[in-house]
RODO-2510 file (C-alpha; in nm, 4 decimals, decimal comma):
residues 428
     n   res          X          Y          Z
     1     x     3,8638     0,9133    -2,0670
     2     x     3,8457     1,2199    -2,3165
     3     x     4,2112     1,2661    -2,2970
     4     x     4,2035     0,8470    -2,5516
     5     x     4,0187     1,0366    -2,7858
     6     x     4,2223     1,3375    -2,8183
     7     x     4,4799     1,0815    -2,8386
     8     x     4,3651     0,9403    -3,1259
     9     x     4,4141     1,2619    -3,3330
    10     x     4,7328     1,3943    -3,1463
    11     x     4,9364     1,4956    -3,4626
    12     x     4,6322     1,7155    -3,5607
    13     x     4,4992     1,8888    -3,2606
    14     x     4,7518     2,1217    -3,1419
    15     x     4,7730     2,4542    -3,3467
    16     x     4,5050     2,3809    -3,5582
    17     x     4,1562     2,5454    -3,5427
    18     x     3,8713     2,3193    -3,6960
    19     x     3,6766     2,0492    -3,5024
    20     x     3,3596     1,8585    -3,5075
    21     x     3,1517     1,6949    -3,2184
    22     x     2,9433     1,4756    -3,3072
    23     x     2,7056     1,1828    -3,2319
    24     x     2,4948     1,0648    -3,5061
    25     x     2,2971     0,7155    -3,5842
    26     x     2,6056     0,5861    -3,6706
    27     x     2,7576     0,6050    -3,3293
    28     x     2,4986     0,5836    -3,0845
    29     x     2,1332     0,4405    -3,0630
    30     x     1,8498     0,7093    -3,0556
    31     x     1,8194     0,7270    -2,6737
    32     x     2,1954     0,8749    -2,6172
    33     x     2,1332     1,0855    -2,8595
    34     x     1,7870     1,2128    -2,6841
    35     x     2,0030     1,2789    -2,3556
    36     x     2,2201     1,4785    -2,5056
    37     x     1,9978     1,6887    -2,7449
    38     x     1,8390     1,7117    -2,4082
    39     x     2,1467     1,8368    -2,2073
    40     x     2,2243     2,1019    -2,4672
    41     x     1,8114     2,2804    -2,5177
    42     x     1,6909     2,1427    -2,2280
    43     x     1,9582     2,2308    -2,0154
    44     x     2,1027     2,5212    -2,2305
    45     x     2,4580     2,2966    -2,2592
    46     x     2,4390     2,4774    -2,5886
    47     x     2,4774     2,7765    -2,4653
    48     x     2,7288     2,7099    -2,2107
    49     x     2,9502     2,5608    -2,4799
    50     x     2,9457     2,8548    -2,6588
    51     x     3,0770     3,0196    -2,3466
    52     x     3,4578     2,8410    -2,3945
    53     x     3,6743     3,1000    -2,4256
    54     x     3,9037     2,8705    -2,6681
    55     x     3,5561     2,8996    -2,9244
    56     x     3,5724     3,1201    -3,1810
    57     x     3,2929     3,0133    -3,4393
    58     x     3,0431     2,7633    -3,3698
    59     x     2,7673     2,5447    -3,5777
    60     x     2,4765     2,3404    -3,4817
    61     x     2,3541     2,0636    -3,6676
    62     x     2,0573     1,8621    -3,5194
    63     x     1,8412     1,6428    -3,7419
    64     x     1,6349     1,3613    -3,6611
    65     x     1,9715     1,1421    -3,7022
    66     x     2,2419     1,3996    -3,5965
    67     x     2,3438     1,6189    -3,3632
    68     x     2,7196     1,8172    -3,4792
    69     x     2,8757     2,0846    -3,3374
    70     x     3,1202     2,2153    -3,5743
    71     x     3,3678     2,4509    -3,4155
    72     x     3,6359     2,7096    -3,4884
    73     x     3,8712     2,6479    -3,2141
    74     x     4,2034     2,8826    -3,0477
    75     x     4,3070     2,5445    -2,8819
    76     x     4,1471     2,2713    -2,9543
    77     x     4,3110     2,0730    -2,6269
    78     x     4,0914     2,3024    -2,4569
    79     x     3,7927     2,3277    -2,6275
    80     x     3,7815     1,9284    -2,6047
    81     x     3,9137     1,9205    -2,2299
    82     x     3,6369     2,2286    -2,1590
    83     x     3,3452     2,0130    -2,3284
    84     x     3,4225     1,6681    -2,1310
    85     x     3,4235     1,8389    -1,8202
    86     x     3,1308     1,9650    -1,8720
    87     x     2,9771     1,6619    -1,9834
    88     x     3,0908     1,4849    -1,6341
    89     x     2,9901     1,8079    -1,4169
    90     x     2,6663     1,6916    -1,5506
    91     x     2,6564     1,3617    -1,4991
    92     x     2,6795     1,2421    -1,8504
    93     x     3,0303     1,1161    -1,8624
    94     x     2,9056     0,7885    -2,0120
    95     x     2,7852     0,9374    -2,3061
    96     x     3,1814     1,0222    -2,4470
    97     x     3,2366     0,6760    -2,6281
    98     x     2,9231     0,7575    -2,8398
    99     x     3,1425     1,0769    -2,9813
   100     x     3,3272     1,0864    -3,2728
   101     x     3,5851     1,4058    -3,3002
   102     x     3,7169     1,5493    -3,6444
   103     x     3,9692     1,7782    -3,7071
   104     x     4,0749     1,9951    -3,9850
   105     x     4,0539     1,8133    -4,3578
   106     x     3,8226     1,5538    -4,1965
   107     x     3,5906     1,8294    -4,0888
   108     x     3,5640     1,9482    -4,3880
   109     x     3,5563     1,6161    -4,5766
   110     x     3,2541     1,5537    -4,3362
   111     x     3,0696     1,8550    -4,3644
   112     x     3,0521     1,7938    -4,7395
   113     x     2,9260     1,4537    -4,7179
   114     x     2,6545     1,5491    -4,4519
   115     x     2,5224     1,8443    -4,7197
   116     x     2,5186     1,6170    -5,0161
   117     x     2,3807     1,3555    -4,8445
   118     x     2,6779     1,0910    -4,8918
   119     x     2,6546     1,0512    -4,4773
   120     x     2,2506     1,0420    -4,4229
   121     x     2,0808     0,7271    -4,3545
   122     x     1,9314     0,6742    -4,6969
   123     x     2,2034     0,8120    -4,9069
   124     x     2,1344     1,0930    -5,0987
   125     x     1,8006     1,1968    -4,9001
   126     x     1,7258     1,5961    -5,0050
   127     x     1,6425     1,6982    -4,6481
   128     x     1,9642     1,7230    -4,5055
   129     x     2,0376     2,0041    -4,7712
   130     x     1,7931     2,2154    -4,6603
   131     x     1,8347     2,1338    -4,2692
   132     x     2,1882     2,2017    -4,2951
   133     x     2,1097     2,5473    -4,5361
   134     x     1,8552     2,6615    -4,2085
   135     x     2,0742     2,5891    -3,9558
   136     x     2,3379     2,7990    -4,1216
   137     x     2,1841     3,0969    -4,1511
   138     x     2,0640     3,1029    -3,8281
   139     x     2,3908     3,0542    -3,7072
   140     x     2,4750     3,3852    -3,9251
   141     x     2,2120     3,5653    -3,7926
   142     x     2,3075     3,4731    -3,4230
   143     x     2,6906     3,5597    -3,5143
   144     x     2,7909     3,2625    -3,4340
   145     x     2,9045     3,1783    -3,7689
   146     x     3,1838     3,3852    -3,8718
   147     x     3,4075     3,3650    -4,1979
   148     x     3,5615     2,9989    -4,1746
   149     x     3,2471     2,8128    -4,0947
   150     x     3,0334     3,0764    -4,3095
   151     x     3,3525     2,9845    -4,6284
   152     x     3,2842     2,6326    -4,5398
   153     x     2,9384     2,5683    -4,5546
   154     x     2,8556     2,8231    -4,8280
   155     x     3,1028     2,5601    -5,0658
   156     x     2,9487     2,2407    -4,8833
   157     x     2,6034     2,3930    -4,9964
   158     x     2,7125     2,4438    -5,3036
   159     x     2,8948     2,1368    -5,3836
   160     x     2,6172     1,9489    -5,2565
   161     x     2,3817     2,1265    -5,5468
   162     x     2,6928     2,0987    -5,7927
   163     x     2,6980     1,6460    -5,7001
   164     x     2,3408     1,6138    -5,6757
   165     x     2,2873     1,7273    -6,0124
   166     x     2,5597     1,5385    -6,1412
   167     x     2,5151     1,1880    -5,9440
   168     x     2,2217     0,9671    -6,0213
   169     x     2,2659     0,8725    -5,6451
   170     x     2,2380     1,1835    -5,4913
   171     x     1,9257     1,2469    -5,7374
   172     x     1,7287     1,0277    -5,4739
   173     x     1,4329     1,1563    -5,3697
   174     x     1,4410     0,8923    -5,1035
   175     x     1,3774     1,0118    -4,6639
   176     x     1,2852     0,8564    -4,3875
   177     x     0,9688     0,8526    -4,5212
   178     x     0,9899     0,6097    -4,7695
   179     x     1,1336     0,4111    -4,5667
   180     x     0,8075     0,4583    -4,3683
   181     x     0,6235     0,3528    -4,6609
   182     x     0,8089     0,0361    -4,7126
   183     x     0,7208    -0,0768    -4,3320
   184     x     0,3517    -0,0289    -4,3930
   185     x     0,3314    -0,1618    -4,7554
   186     x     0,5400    -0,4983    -4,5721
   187     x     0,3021    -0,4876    -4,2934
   188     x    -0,0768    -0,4191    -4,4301
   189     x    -0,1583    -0,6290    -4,7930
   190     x    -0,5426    -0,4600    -4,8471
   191     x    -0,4542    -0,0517    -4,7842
   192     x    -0,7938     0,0721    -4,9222
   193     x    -0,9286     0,0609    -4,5591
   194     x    -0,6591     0,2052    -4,3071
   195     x    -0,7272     0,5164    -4,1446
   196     x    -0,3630     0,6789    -4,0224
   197     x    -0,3186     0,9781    -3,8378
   198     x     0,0324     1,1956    -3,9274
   199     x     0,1293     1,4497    -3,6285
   200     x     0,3160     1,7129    -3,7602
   201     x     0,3038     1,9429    -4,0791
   202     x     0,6649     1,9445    -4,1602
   203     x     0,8558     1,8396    -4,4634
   204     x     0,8396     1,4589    -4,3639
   205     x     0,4682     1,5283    -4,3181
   206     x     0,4080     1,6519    -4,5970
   207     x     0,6225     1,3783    -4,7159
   208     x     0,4010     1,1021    -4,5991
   209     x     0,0630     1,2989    -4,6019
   210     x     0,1070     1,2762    -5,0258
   211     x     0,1713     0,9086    -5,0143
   212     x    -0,0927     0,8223    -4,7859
   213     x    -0,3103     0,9990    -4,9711
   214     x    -0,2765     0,7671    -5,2576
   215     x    -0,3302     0,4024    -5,0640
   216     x    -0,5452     0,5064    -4,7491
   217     x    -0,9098     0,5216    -4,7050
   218     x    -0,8488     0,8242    -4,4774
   219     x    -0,5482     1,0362    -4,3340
   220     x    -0,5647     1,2712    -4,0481
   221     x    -0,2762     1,5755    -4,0092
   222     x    -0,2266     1,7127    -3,6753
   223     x    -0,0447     2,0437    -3,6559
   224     x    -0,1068     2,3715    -3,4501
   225     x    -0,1389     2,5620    -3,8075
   226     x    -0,4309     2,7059    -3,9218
   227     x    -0,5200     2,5209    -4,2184
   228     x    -0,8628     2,4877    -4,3123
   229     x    -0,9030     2,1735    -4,6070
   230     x    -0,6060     1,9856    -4,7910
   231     x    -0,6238     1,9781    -5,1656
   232     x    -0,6609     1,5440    -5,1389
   233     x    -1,0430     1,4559    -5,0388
   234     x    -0,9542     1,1799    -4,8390
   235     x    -0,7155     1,3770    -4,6057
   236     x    -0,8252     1,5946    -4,3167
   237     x    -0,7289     1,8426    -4,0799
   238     x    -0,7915     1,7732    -3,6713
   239     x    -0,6636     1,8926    -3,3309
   240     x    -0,4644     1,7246    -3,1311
   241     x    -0,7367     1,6666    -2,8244
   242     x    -0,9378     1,5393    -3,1386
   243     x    -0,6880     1,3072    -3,2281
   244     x    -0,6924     1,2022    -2,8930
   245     x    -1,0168     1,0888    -2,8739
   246     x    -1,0080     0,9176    -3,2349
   247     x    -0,7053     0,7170    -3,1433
   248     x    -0,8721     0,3601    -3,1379
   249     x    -0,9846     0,4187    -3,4962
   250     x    -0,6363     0,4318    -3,6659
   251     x    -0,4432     0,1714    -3,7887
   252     x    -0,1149     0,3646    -3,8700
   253     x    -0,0043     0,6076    -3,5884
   254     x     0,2921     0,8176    -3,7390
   255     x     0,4795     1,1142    -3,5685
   256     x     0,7370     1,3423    -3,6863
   257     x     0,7326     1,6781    -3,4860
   258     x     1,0136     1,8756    -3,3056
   259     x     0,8043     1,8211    -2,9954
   260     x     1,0785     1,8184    -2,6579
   261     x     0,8032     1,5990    -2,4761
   262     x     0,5787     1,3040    -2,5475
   263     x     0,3292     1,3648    -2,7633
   264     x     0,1496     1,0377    -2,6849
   265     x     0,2683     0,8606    -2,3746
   266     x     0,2600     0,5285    -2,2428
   267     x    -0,1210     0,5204    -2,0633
   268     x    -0,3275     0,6595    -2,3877
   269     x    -0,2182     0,3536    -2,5461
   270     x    -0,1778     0,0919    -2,3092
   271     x    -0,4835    -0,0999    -2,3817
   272     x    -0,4873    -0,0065    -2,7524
   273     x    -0,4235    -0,3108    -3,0267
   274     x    -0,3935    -0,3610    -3,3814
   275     x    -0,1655    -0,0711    -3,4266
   276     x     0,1172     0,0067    -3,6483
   277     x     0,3366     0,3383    -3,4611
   278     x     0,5988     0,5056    -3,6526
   279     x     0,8051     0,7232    -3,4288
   280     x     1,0227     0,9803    -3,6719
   281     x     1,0690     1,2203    -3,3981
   282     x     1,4026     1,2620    -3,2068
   283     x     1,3822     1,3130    -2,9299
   284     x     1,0909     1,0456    -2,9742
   285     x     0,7663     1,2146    -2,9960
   286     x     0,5909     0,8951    -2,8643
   287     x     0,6645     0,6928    -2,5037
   288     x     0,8815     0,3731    -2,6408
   289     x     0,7358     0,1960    -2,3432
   290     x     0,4696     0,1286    -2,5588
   291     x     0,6596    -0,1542    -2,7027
   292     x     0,5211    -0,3317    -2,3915
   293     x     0,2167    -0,3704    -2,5544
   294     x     0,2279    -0,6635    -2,7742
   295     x    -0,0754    -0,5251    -2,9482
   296     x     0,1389    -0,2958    -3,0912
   297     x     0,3850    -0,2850    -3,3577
   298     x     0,6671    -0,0009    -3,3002
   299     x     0,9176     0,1396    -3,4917
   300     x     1,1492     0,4391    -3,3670
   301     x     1,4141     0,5640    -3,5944
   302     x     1,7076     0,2994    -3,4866
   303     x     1,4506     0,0153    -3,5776
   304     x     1,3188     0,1465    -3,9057
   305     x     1,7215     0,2308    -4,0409
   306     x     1,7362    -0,1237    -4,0465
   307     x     1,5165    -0,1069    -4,3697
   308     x     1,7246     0,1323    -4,5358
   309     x     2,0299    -0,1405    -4,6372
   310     x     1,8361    -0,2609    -4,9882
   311     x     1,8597     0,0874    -5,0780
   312     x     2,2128     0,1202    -5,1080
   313     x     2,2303    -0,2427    -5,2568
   314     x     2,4731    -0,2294    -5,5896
   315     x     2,5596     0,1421    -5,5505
   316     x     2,9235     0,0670    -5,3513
   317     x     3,1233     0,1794    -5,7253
   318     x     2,9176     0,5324    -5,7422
   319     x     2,8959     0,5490    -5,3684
   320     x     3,3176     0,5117    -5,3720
   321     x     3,3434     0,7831    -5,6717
   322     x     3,1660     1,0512    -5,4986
   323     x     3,3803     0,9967    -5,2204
   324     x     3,6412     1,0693    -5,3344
   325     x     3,5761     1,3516    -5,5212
   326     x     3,4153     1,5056    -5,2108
   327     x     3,7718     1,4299    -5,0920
   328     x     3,9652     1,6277    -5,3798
   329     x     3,6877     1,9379    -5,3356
   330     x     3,7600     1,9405    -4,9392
   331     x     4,1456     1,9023    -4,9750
   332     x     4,0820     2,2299    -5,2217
   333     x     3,8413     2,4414    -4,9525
   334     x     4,1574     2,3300    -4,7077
   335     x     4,4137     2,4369    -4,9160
   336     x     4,2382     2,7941    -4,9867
   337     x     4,1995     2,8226    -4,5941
   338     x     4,5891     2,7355    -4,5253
   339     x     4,6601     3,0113    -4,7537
   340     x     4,4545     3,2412    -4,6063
   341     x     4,6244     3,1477    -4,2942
   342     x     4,9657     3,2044    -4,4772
   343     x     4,9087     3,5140    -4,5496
   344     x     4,7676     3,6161    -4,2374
   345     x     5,0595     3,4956    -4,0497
   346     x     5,3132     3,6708    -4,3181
   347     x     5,1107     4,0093    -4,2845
   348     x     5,1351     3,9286    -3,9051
   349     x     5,5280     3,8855    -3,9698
   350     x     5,5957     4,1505    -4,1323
   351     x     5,3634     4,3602    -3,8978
   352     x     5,6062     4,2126    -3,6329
   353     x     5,9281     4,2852    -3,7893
   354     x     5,8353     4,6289    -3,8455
   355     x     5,7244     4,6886    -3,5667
   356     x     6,0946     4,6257    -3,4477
   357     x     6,2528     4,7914    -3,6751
   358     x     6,0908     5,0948    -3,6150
   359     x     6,1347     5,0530    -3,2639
   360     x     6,5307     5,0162    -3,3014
   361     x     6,5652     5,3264    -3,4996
   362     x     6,3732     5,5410    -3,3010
   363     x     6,6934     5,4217    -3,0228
   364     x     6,9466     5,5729    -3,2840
   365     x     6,7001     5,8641    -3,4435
   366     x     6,9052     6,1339    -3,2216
   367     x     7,2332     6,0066    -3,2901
   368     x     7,1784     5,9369    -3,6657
   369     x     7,0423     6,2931    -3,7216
   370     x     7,3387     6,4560    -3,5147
   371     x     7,5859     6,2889    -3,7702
   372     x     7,3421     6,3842    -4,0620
   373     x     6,9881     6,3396    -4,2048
   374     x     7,0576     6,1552    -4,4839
   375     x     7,1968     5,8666    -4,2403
   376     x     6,8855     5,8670    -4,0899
   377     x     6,6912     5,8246    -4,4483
   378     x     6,9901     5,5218    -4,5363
   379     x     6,9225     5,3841    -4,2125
   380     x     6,5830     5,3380    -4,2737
   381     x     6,6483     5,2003    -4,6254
   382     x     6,8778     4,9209    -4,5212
   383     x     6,6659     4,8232    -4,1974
   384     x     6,3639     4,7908    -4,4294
   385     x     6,5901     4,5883    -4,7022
   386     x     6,7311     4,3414    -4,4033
   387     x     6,3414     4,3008    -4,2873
   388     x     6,2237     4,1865    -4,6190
   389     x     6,4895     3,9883    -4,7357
   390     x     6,4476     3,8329    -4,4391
   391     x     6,0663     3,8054    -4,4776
   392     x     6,1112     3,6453    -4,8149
   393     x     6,3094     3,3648    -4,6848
   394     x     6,0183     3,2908    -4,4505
   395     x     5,7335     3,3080    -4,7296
   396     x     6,0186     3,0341    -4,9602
   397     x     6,0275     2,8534    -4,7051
   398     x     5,6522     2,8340    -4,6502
   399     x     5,5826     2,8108    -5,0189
   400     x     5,7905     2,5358    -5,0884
   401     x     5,6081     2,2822    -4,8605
   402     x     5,5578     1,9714    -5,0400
   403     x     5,2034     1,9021    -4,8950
   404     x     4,8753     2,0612    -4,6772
   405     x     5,0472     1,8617    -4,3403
   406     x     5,4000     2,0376    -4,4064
   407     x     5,3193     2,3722    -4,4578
   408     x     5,0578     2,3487    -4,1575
   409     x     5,3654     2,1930    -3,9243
   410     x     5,5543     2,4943    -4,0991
   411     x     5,3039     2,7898    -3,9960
   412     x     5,2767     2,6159    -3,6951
   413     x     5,7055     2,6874    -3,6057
   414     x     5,6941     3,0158    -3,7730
   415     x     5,4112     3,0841    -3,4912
   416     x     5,6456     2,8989    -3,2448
   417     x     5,9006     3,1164    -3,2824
   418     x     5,7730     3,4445    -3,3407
   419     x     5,5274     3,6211    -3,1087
   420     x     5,2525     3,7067    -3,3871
   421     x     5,0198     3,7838    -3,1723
   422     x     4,9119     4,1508    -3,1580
   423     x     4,8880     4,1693    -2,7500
   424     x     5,2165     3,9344    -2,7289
   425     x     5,4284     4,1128    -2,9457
   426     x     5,3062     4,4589    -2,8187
   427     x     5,4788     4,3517    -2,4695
   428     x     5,8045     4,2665    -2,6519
***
């Protein structure tokens, strides 16, 4: 049930306005993650999502291992209740245990490890930067993005640049492709005569397309662009029907496209053998029910992360030091946003208390002018005194919280007691 994992963060979901839905590599193998990157294009969840009225900001994240929503939330009991129901209105109820929900300082602490890389498969892999950089200005240019998750990810970006520069293991220039690399150099000893075909001209293409280059008698690049020759001699441009028809002359099959359907599917390959396929597409660009051909060896992205552990081998002291400095930077980015959500609610307190004050004198204006004008003007001195001695006591007693969690449970009372709210306090 959703309402065990809202349990699990309890103490931090109530008043507080940051949340992340996720499902990543770590949580869930690559086909729940296909159903629901499916559910939200495919069957514009996305946009429906969007559509909860307890959603102010919203982020997407999808990458090849991820799918986040990061969200700005009015309630997050809502927002969470709102998402699960939609989930089971669609028949996809089984997918919530493959979840994992972050609120507040986590959020943050996550989105900082995701950008630097701390939280990718092969730690410290450069992609994510960008990935994370393109989604976020599209979500600027669709609006979604406002000023907490445009504050947040603007730092995360650029404490991402600030660690890799400074850590020699977020200097990696490590992906999924290497990792591609390391399965084929494992799997082929004499290289001089393979003939692989790459579909798609991304940045993992590219990727692989310069280390094929290197070991392979011929590579083949399938992509819709119009390019005519590739600077390497031994690489070559070719349609996809071409490809098609020259598929029982490679040895290596990879793909890596953002292709919503099978590129290749079950049939064209059926009979084929001696074959090394190396799916780096999710959703998976290629039919996995080609793994019932034993002529075939294939590896989708769940099967090739297994290769990934040596990486990370001896690298648990630096991995732990990062960490925890990503911690201290987050805890700061938090901090700066509590404050600006101190003073927001003190400008919204004194906007309040004003706007009662005003209120009460205007009851007594007639009387306190019969009696004499200068009443009037001391009337309006004390009032305002009263109001912000009173408002100082507040902002002491918000200041002097000993920690983030106390002066959030603080704002959170203040907010309790007083109707801050322009359209509440209007009614008053």
């Amino acid at each position: 049930m959703e309402s065990d994992i809202i349990a699990k963060n309890q103490e931090d979901i109530l008043e507080r306005n940051l949340l992340t839905i996720g499902i990543s590599f770590k949580s869930s193998p690559i086909i729940y993650r296909e159903i629901f990157y499916n559910f939200l294009i495919k069957q514009k969840g996305l946009e429906k999502i969007r559509t909860f009225k307890s959603i102010e900001e919203s982020l997407t994240i999808i990458t090849c291992n991820r799918i986040e929503l990061y969200i700005v939330s009015n309630n997050l009991q809502a927002t969470l209740n709102d998402f699960f129901s939609l989930l089971r209105n669609n028949n996809l109820d089984f997918l919530k245990n493959h979840f994992y929900i972050l609120t507040n300082l986590k959020v943050v602490e996550h989105a900082f490890k995701v950008c630097t890389g701390l939280d990718s498969l092969v730690i410290g892999e450069p992609q994510i930067h960008e990935q994370v950089k393109k989604a976020w200005k599209n979500e600027i240019k669709l609006k979604n993005s406002k000023g907490v998750l445009t504050s947040l990810f603007s730092t995360a970006l650029n404490t991402s640049k600030k660690f890799r520069n400074k850590y020699d293991l977020l200097k990696s220039e490590k992906s999924m492709g290497d990792l591609a690399m390391d399965l084929i150099d494992r799997i082929f000893k004499d290289k001089t005569q393979l003939e692989c075909v790459v579909f798609g001209y991304g940045a993992m293409g590219k990727i692989l397309i310069n280390k094929l280059s290197s070991i392979s008698k011929k590579v083949y690049i399938v992509t819709k662009r119009e390019i005519k020759r590739s600077k390497y001699s031994n690489v070559h441009f070719i349609s996809y029907e071409k490809a098609k028809e020259m598929l029982s002359n490679f040895n290596i099959i990879i793909a890596s496209t953002s292709s919503d359907e099978y590129i290749l599917k079950y049939d064209e390959l059926r009979y084929a053998t001696n074959k090394l396929i190396i799916d780096l597409g999710m959703p998976r660009n290629i039919d996995p029910k080609v793994m019932e051909n034993k002529n075939i060896i294939y590896y989708d992205l769940d099967k090739i992360s297994e290769l990934s552990k040596h990486y990370t081998k001896g690298l648990a002291d630096e991995y732990n030091i990062i960490e925890e400095e990503i911690k201290n930077e987050a805890k700061k980015f938090y901090e700066w946003l509590l404050i600006s959500k101190l003073s927001n609610t003190v400008a919204s307190l004194n906007m309040y208390l004003e706007d009662i004050r005003k209120k009460e004198l205007k009851k007594y204006e007639k009387k306190l002018m019969n009696v004499g004008n200068e009443y009037l003007i001391l009337s309006d001195l004390v009032t305002k005194r009263i109001t912000n001695k009173f408002l100082y006591l507040i902002i002491h007693y918000l200041k002097s919280s000993k920690n983030i969690l106390e002066l959030e449970e603080r704002l959170k009372r203040i907010k309790e007691i007083f109707p801050l709210d322009k359209k509440d306090f209007e009614k008053k």
